[in-house]
C-alpha positions in Angstrom: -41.7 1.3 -6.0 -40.3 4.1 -7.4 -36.2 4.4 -8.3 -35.6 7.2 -6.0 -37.6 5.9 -2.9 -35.4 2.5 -3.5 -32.2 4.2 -3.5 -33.7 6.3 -0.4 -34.2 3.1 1.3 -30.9 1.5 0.2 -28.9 4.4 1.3 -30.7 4.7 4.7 -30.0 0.9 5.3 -26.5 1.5 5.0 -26.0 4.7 6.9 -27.8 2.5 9.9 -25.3 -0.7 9.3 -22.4 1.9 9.0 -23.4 2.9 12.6 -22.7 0.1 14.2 -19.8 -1.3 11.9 -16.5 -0.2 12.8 -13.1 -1.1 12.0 -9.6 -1.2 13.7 -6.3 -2.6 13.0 -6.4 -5.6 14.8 -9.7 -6.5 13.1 -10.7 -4.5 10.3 -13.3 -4.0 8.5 -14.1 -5.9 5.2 -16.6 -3.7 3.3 -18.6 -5.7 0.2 -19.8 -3.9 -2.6 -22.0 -4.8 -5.4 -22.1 -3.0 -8.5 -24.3 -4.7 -11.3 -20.9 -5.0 -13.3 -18.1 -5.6 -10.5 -17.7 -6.4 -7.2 -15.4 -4.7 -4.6 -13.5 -5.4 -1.1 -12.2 -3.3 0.8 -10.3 -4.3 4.4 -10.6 -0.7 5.9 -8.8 0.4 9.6 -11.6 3.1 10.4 -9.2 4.4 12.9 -6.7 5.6 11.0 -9.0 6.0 8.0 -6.4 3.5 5.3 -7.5 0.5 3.6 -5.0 -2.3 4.4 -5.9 -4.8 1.5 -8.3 -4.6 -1.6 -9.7 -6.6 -4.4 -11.9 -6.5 -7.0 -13.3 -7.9 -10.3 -11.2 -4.9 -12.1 -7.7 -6.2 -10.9 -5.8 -8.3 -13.3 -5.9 -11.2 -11.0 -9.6 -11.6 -11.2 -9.9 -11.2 -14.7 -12.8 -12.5 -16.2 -15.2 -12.6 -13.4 -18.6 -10.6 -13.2 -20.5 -9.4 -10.5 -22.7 -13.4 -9.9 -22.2 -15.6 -7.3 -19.8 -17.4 -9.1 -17.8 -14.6 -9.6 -18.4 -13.5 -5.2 -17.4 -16.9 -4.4 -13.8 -16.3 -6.4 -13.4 -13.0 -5.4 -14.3 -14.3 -1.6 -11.3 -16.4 -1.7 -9.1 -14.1 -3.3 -10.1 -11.8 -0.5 -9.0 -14.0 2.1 -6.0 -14.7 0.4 -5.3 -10.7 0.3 -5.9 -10.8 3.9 -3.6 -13.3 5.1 -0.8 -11.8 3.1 -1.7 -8.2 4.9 -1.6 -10.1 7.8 -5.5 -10.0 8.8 -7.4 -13.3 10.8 -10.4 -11.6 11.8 -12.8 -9.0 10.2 -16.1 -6.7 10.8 -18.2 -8.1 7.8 -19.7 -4.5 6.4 -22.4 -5.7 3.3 -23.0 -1.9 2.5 -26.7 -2.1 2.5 -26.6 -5.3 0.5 -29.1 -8.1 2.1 -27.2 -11.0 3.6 -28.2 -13.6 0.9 -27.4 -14.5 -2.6 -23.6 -13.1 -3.7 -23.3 -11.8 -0.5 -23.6 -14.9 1.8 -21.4 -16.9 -1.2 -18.6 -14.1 -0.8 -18.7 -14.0 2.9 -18.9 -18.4 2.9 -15.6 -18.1 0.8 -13.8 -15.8 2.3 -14.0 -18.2 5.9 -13.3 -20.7 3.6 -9.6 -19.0 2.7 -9.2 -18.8 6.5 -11.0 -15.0 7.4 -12.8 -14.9 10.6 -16.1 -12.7 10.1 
């Protein structure tokens, strides 16, 4: 398949999940996204267009970790840590376009692990 139809695709997929997908302040949205270096979460109120909590594989807390799914499961739990400290319990899961499989179903098994509701 050629690169441009595959980021057509991609970006299509996530315009159609974006749809649907929306955050608020009593459960916002988490948006996961993948980059082939870092990872990146995002708890979002859509409403009033902030983002309440973040974290990422570029913060100094996560350190060290790379964009596997040993690296999604850490920065699942730091996630739900980051969540509980903002004060969030339960979340719109938003993978971006990503399928739910792999990194993305280690991060989201994490982050219920820390105590986040998806």
């Amino acid at each position: 398949m050629r690169a441009d139809k595959k980021r057509d695709l991609i970006k299509r997929r996530r315009w159609r999940i974006r749809k649907k997908v929306v955050g608020t302040v009593e459960r916002p949205r988490m948006s996961v996204r993948f980059t082939h270096k870092n990872i990146y979460v995002q708890f979002i109120d859509d409403d009033a267009g902030n983002t309440i909590a973040s974290v990422s594989t570029r913060a100094k807390a996560a350190s060290g970790l790379s964009a596997n799914a040993a690296g999604a499961g850490k920065i699942g739990k730091l996630a739900g840590e980051a969540a509980k400290a903002a004060g969030i319990k339960t979340v719109v899961f938003d993978r971006s376009g990503a399928r739910f499989h792999g990194k993305v179903k280690v991060l989201a098994d994490a982050a219920r692990e820390a105590g986040l509701k998806l």
